[in-house]
N, C-alpha and C positions, 0 to 999 in steps of 0.2 A: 218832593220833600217829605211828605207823610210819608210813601213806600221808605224812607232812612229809618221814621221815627218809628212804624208799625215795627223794624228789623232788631232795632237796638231794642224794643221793649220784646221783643222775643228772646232777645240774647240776654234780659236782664232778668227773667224767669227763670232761664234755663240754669245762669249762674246760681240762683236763688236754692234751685234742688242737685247742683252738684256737692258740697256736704252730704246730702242724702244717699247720693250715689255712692259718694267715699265709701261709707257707713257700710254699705250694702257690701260692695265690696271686699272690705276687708274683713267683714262676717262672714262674708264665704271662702274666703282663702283662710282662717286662723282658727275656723269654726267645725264649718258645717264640711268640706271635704276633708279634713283630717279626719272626720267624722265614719264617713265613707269608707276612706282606705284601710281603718281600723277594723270598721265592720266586712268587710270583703276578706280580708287578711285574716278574721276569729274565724269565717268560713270555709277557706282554703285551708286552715289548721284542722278544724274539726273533722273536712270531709277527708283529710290526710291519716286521719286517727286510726290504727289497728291492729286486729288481738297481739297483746305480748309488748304494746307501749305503756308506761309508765307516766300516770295525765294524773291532774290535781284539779279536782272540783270547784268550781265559787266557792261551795261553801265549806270548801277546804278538804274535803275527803282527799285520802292520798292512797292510790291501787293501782295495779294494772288489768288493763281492759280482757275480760276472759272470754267474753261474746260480744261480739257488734249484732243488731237485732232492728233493719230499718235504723228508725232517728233515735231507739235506744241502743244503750249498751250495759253491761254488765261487769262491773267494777271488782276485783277480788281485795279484799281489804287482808290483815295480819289477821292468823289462824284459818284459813280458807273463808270465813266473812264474804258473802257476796251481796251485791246492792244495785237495783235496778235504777240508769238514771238516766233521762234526756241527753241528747246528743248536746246540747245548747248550754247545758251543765259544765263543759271543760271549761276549764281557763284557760286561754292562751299563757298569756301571761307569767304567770304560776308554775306552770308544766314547763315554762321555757329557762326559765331561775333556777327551777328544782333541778332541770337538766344542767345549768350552768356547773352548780354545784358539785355534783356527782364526779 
């Protein structure tokens, strides 16, 4: 009789933190791997990136790439303007619109 009652008070714990689990769960499915596939996907773009593409900075600069340099590159802006900037600096995003557009 106790081995029943020791089973239900385990199974009544366990219900107790399945809420918690829910939670968990669907933080990680709505969250944190969208999260993931975003940041994988900005990387496959960036390492994708090269001389003679037309890319759009975060902070919105708009050129085409005239040297890649390592994790930099070098952005030619309007009237020959050139500007050194972090590979991390493209937007996906941005660059993907502007191409829509075009």
């Amino acid at each position: 009789m106790q081995s029943i009652l020791a089973q239900a008070q385990g199974m009544s714990s366990l219900i107790q933190y399945l809420p918690l689990i829910g939670v968990v769960v669907v933080f990680y499915f709505f969250m944190i791997r969208p999260q993931q596939k975003k940041a994988k996907d900005q990387k496959k773009f960036t390492e994708a990136v090269k001389k003679g593409d037309y890319v759009i900075t975060i902070g919105g600069m708009h050129g085409r790439v005239a040297e890649m340099e390592g994790d930099t590159f070098i952005l030619e802006v309007e009237r020959g303007g050139r500007i050194k900037f972090s590979k991390s600096a493209i937007s996906m995003e941005s660059t993907k619109s502007a191409a829509g557009k075009n």
